[in-house]
N, CA, C and O atoms as a GROMACS GRO file, in nm:
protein
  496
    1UNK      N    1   0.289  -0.428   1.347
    1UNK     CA    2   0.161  -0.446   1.282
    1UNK      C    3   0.159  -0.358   1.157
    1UNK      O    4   0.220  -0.251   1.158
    2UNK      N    5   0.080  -0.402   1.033
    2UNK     CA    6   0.104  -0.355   0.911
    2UNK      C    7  -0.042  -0.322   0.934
    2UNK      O    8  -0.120  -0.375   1.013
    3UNK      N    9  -0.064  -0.212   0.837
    3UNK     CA   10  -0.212  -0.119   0.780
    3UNK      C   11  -0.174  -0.111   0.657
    3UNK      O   12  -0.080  -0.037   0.626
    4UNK      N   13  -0.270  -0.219   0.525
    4UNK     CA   14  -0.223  -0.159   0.426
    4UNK      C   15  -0.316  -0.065   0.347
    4UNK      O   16  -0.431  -0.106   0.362
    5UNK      N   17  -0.313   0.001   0.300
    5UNK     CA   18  -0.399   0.145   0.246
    5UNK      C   19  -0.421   0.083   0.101
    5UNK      O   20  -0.317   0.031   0.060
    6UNK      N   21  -0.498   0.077   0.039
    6UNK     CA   22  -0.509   0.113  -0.113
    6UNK      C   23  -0.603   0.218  -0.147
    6UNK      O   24  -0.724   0.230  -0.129
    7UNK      N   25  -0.485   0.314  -0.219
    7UNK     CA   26  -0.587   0.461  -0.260
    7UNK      C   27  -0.602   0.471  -0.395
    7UNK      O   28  -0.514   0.466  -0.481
    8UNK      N   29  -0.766   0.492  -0.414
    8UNK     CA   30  -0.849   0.435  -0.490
    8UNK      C   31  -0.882   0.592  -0.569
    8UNK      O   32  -0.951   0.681  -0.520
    9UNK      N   33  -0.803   0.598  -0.724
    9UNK     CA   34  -0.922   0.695  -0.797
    9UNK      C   35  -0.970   0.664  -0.884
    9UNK      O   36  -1.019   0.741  -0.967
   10UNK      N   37  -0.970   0.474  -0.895
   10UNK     CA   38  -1.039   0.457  -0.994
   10UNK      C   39  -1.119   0.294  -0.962
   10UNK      O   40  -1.072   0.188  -1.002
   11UNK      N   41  -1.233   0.307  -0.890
   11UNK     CA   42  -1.304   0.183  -0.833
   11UNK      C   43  -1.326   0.079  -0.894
   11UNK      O   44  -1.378  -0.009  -0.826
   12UNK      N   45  -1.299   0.046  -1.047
   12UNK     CA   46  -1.278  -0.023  -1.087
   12UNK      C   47  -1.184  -0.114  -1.068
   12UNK      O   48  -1.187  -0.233  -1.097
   13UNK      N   49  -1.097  -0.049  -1.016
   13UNK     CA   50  -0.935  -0.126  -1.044
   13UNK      C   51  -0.928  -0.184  -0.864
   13UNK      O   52  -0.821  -0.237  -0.836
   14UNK      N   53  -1.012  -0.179  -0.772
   14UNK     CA   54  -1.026  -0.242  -0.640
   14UNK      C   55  -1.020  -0.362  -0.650
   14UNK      O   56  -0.941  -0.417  -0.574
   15UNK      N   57  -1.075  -0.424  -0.720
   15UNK     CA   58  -1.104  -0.611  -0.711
   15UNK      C   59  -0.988  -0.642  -0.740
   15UNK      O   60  -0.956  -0.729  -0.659
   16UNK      N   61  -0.885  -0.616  -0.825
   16UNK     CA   62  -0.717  -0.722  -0.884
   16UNK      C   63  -0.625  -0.661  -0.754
   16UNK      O   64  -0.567  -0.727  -0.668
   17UNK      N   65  -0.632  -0.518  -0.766
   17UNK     CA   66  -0.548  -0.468  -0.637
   17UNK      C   67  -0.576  -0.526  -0.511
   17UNK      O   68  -0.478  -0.550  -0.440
   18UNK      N   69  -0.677  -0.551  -0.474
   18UNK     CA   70  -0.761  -0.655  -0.330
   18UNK      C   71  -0.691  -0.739  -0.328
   18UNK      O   72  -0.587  -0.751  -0.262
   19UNK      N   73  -0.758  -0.838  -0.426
   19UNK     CA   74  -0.677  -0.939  -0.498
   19UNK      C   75  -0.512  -0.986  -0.432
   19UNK      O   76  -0.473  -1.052  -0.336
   20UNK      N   77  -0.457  -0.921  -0.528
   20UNK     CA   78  -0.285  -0.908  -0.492
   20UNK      C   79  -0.273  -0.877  -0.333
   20UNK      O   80  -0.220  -0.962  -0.261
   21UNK      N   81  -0.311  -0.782  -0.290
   21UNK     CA   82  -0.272  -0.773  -0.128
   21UNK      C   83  -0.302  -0.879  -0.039
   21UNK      O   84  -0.236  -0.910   0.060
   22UNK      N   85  -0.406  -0.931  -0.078
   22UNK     CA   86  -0.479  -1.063   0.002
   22UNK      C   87  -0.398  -1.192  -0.029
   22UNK      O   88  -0.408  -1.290   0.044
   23UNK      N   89  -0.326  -1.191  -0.127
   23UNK     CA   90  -0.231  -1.299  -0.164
   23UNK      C   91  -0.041  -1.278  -0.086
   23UNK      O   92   0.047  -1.363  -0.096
   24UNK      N   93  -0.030  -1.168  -0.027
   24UNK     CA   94   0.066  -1.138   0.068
   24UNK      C   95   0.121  -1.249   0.111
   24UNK      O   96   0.047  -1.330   0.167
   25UNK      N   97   0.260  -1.280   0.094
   25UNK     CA   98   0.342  -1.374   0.228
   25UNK      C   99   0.333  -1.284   0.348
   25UNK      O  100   0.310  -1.338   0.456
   26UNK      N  101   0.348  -1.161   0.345
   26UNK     CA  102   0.327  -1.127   0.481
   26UNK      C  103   0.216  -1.096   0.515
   26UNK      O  104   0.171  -1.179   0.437
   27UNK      N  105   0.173  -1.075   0.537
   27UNK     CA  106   0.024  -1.043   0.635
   27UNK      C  107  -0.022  -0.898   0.643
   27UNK      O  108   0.063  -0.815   0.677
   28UNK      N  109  -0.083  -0.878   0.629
   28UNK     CA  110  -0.129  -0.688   0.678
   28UNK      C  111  -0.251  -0.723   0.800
   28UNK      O  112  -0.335  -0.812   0.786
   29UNK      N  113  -0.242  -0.652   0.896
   29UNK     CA  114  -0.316  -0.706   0.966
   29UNK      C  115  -0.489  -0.640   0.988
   29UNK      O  116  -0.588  -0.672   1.055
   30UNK      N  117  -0.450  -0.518   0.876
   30UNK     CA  118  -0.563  -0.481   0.862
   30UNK      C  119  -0.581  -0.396   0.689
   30UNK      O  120  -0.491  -0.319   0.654
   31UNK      N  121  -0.683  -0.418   0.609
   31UNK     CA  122  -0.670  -0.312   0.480
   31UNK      C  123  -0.778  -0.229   0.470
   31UNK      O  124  -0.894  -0.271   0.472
   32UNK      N  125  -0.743  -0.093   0.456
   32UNK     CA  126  -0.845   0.002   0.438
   32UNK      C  127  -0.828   0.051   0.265
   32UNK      O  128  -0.735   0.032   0.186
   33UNK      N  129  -0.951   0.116   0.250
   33UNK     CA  130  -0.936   0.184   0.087
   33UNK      C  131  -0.994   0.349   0.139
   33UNK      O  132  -1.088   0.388   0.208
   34UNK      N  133  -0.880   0.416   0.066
   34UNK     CA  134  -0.871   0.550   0.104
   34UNK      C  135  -0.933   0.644  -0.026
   34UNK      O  136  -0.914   0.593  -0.136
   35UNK      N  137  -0.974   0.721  -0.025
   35UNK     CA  138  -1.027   0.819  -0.146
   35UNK      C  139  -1.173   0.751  -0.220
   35UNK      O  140  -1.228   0.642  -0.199
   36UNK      N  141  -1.211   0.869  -0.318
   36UNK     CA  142  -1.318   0.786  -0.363
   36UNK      C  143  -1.434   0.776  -0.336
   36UNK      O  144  -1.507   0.698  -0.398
   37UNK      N  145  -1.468   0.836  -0.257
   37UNK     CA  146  -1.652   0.875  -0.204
   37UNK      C  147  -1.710   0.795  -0.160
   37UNK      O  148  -1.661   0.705  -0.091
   38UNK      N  149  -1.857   0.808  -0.195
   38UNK     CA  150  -1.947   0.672  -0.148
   38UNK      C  151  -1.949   0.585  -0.251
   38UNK      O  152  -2.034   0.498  -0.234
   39UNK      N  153  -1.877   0.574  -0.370
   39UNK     CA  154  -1.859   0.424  -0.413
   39UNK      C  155  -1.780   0.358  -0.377
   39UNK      O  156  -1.793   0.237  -0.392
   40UNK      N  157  -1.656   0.416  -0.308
   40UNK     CA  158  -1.547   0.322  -0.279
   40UNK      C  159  -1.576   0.304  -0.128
   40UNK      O  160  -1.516   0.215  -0.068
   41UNK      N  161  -1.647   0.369  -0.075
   41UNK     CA  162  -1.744   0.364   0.081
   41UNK      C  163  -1.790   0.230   0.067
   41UNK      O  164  -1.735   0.128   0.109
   42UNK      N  165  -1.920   0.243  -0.011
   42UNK     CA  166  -1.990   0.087  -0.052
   42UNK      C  167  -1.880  -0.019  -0.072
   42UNK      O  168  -1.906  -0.125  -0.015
   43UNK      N  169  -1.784  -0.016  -0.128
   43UNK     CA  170  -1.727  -0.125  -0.206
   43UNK      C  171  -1.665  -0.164  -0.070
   43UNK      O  172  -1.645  -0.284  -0.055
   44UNK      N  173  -1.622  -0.057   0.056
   44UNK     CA  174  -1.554  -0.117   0.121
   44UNK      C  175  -1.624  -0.176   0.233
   44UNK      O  176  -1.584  -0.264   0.310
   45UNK      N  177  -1.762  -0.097   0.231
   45UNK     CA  178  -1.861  -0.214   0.354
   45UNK      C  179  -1.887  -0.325   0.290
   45UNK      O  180  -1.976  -0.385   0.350
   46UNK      N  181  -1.842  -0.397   0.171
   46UNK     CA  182  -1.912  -0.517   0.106
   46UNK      C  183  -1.783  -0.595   0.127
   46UNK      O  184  -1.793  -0.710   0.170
   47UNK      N  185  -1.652  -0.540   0.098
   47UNK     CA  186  -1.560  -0.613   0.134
   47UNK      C  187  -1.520  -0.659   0.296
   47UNK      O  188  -1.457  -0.757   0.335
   48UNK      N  189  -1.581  -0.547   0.374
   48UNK     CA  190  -1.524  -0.599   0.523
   48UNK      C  191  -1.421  -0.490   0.535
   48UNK      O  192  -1.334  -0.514   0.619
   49UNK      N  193  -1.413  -0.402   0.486
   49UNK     CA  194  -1.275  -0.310   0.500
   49UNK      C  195  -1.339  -0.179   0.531
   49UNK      O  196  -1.451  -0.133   0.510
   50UNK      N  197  -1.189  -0.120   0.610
   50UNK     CA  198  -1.223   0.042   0.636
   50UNK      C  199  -1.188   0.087   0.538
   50UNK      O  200  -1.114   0.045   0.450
   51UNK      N  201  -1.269   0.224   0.560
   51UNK     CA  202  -1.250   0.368   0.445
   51UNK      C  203  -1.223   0.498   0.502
   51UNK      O  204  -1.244   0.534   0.618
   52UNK      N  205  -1.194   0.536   0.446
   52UNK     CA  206  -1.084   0.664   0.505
   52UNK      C  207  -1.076   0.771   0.387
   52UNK      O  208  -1.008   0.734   0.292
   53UNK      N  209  -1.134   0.893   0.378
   53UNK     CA  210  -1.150   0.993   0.299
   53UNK      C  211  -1.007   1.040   0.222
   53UNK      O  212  -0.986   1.050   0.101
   54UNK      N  213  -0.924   1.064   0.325
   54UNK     CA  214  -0.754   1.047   0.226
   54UNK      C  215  -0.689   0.984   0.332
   54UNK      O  216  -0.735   0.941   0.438
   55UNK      N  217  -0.550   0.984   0.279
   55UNK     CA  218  -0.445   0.922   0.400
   55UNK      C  219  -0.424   1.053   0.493
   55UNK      O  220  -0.424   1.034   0.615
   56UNK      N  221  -0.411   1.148   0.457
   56UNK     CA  222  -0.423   1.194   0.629
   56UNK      C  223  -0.506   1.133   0.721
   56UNK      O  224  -0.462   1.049   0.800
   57UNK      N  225  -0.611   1.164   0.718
   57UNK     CA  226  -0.724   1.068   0.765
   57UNK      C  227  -0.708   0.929   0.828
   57UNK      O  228  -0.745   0.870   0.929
   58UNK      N  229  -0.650   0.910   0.740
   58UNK     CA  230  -0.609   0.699   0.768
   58UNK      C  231  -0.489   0.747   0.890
   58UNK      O  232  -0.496   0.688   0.998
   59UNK      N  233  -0.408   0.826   0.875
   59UNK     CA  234  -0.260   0.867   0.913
   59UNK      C  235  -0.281   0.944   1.088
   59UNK      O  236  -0.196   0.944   1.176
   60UNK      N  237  -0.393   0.991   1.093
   60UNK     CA  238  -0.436   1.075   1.174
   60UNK      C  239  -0.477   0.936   1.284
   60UNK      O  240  -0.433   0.961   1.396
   61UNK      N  241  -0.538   0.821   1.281
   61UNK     CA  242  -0.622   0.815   1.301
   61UNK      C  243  -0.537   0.599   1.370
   61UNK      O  244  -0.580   0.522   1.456
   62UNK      N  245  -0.418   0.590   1.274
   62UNK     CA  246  -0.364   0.501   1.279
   62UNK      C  247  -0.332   0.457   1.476
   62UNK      O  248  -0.310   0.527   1.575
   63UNK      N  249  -0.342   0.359   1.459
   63UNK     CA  250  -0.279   0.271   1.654
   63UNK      C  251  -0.148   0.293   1.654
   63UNK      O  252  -0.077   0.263   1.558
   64UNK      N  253  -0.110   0.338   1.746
   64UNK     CA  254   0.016   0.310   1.820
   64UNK      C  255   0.057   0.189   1.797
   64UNK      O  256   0.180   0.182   1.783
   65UNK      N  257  -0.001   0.091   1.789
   65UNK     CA  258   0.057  -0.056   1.757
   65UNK      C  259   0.113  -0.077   1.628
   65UNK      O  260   0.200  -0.160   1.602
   66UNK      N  261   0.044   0.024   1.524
   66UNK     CA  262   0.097   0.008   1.359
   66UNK      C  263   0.196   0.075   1.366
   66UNK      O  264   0.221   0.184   1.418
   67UNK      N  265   0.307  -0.062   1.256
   67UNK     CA  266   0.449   0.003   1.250
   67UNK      C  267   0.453   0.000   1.152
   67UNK      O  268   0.567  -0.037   1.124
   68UNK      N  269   0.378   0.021   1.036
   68UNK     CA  270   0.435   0.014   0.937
   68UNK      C  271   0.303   0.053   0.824
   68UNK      O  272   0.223  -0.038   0.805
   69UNK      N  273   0.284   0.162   0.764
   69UNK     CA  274   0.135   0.169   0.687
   69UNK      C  275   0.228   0.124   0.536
   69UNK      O  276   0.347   0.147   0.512
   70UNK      N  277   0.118   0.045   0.442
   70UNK     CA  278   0.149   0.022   0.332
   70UNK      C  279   0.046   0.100   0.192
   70UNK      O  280  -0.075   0.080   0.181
   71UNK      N  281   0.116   0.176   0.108
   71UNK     CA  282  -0.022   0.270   0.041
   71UNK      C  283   0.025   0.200  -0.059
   71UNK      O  284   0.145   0.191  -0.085
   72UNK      N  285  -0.073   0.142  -0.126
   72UNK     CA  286  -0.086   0.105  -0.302
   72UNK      C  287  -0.173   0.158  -0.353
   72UNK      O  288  -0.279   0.166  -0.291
   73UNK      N  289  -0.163   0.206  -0.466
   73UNK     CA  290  -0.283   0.293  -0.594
   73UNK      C  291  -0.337   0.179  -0.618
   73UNK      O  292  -0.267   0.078  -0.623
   74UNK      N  293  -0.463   0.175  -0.637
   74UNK     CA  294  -0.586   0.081  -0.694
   74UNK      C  295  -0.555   0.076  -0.873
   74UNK      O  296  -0.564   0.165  -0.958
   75UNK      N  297  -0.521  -0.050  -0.881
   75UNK     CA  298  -0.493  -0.070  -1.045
   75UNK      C  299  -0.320  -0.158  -1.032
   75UNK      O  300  -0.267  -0.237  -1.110
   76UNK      N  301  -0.268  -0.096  -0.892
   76UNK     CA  302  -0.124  -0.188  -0.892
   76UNK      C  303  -0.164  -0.342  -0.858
   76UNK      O  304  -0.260  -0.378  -0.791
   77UNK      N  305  -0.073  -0.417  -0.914
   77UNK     CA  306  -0.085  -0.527  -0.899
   77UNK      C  307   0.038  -0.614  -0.811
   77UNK      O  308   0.094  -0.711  -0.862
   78UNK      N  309   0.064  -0.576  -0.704
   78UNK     CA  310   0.226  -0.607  -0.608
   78UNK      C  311   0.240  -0.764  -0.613
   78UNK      O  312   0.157  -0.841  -0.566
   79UNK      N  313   0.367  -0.806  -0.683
   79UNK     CA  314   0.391  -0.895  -0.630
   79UNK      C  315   0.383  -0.994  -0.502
   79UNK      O  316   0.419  -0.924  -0.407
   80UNK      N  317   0.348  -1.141  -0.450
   80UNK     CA  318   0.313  -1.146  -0.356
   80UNK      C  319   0.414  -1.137  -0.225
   80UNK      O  320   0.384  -1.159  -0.107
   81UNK      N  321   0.529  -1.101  -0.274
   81UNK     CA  322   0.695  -1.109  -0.194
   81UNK      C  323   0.650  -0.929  -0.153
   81UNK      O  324   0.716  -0.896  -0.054
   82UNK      N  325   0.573  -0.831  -0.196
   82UNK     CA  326   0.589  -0.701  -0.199
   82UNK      C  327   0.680  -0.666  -0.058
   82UNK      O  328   0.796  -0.643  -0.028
   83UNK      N  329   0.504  -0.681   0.026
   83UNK     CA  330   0.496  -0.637   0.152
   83UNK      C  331   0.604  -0.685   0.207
   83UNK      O  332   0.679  -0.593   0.239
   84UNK      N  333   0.655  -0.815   0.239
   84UNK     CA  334   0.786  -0.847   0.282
   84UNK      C  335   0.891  -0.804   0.283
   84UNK      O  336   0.950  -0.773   0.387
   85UNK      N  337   0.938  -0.791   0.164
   85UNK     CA  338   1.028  -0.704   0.128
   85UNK      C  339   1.090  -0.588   0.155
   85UNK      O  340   1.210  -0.564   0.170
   86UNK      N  341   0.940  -0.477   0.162
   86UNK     CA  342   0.965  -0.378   0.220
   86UNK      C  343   0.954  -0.310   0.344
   86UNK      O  344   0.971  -0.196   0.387
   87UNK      N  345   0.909  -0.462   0.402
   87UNK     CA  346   0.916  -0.438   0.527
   87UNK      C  347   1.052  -0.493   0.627
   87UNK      O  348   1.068  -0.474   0.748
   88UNK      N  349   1.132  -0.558   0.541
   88UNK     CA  350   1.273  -0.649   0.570
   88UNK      C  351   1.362  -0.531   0.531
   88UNK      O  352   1.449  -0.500   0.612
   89UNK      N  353   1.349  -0.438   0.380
   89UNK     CA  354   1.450  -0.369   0.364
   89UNK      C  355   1.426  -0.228   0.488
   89UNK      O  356   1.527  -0.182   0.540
   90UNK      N  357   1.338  -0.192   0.511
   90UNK     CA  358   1.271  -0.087   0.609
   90UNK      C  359   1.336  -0.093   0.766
   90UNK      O  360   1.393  -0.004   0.829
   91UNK      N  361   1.313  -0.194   0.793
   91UNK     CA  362   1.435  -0.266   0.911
   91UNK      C  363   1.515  -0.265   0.926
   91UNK      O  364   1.571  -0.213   1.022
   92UNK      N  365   1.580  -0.342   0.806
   92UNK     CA  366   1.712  -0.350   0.792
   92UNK      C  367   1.788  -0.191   0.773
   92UNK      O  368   1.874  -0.184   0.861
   93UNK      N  369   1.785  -0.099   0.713
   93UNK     CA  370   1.786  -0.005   0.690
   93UNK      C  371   1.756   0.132   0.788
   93UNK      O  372   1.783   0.250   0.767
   94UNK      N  373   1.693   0.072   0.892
   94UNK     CA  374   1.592   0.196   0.974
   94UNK      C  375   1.562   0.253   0.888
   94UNK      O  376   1.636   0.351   0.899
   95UNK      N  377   1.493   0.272   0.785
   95UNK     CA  378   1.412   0.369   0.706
   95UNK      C  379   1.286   0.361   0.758
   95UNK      O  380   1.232   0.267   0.815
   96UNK      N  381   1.238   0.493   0.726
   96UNK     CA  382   1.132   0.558   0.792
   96UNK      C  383   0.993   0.562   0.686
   96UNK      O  384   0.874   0.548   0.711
   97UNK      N  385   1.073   0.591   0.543
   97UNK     CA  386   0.984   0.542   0.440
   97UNK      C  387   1.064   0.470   0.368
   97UNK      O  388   1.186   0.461   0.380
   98UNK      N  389   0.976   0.405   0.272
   98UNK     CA  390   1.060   0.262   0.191
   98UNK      C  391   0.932   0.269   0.098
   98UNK      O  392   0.815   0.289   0.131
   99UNK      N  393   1.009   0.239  -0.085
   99UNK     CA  394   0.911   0.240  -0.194
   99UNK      C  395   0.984   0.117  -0.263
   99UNK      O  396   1.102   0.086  -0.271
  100UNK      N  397   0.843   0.046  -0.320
  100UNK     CA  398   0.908  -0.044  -0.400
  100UNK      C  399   0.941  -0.005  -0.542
  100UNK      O  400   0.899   0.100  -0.590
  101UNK      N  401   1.022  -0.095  -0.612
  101UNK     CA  402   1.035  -0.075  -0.786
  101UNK      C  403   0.939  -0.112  -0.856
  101UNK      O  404   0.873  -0.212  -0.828
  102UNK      N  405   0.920  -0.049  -0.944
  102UNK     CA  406   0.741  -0.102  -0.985
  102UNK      C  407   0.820  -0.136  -1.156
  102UNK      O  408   0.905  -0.075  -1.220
  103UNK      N  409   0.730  -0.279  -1.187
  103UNK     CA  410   0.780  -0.343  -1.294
  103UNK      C  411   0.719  -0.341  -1.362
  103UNK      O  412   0.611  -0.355  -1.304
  104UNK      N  413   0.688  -0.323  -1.543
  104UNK     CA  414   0.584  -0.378  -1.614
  104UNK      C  415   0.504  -0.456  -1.616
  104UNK      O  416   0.560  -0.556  -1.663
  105UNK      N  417   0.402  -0.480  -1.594
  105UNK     CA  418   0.316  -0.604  -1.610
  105UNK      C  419   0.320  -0.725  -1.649
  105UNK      O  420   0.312  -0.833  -1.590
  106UNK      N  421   0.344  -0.669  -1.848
  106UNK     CA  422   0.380  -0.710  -1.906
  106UNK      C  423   0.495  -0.798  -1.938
  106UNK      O  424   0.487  -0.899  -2.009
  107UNK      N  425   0.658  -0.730  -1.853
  107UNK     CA  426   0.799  -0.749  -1.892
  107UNK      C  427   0.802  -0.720  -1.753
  107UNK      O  428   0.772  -0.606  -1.717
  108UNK      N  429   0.850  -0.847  -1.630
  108UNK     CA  430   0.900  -0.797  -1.484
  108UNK      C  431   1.030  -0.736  -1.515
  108UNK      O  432   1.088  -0.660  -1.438
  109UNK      N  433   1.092  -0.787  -1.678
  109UNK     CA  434   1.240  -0.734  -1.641
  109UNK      C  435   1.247  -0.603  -1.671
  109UNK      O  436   1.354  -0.553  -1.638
  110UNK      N  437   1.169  -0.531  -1.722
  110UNK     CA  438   1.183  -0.387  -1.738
  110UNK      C  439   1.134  -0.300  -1.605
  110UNK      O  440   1.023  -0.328  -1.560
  111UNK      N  441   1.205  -0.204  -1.545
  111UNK     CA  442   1.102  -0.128  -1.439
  111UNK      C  443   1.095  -0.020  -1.506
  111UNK      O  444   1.140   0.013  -1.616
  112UNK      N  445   1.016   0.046  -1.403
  112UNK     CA  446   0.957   0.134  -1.441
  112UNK      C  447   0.980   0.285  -1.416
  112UNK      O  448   0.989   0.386  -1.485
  113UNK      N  449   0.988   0.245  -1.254
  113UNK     CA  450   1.059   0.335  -1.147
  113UNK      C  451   1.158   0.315  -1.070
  113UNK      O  452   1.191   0.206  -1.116
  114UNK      N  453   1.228   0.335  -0.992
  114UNK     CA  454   1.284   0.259  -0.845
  114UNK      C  455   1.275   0.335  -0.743
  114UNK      O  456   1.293   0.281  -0.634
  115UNK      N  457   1.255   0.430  -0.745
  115UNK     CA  458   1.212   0.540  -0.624
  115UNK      C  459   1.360   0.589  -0.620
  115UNK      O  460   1.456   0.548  -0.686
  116UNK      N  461   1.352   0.712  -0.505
  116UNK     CA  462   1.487   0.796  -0.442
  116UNK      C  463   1.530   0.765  -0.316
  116UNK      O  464   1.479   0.703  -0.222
  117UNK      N  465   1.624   0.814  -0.332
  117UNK     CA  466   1.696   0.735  -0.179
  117UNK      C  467   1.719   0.885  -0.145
  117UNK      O  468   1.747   0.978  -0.220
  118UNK      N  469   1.699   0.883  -0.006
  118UNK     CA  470   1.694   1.005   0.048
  118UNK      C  471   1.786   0.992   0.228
  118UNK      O  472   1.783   0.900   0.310
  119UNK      N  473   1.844   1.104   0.232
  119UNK     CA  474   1.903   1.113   0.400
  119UNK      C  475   1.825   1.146   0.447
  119UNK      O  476   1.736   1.203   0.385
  120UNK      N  477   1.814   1.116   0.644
  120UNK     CA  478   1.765   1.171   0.727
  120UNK      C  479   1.701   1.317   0.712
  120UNK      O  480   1.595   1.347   0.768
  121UNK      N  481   1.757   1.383   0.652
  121UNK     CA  482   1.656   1.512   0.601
  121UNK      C  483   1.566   1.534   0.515
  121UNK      O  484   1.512   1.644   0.502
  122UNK      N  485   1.539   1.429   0.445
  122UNK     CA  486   1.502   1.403   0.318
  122UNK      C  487   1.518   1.479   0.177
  122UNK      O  488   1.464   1.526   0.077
  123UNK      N  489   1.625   1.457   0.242
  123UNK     CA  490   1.726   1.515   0.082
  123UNK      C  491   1.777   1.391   0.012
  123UNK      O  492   1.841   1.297   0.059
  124UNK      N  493   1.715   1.423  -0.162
  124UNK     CA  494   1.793   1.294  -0.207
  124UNK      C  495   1.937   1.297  -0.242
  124UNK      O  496   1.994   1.193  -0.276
   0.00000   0.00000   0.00000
């Protein structure tokens, strides 16, 4: 079971980020919005979603049944393959954490980042 998180410091940017997660091939089986006070409180009793003061919080607080939490910043826009992906390479891999490559908006062929690859100790 997936929890996907979007942490929010800028409430504006909730509706496209919503957006994109709700368009998922895979499924999250539940989305909360983390940070952000009582506006992103409100925004999330209007959407139907939990809120959660930070991800500890969310992290503290997660089911035994969730295998997998997903955190996106409010303003990303994930491809709809995201969640899949990193939940296929996460598997495949036994990784414990897994980040995606984040692409321009603008230009998918440029990235931006690709994250670190790290050992069991988390050493990269």
């Amino acid at each position: 079971m997936v929890v996907t998180a979007i942490a929010v410091n800028d409430p504006e940017a909730i509706p496209k980020t919503l957006a994109a997660v709700r368009r998922q091939v895979y499924e999250s089986a539940r989305t909360v919005l983390v940070g952000g006070g009582a506006d992103v409180r409100r925004a999330a009793d209007l959407e139907g979603l939990g809120w959660y003061q930070s991800v500890g919080h969310l992290l503290s607080a997660v089911a035994t049944a969730v295998t997998h939490v997903w955190i996106v910043r409010a303003g990303a826009v994930p491809r709809n393959d995201a969640l899949y992906s990193l939940v296929l390479e996460s598997e495949r891999n036994s990784a414990a954490i897994a980040g995606s490559k984040l692409l321009r908006a603008d230009d998918e062929e440029q990235l931006i980042s690709v994250g670190l690859a790290t050992d069991v100790f988390d050493a990269p």
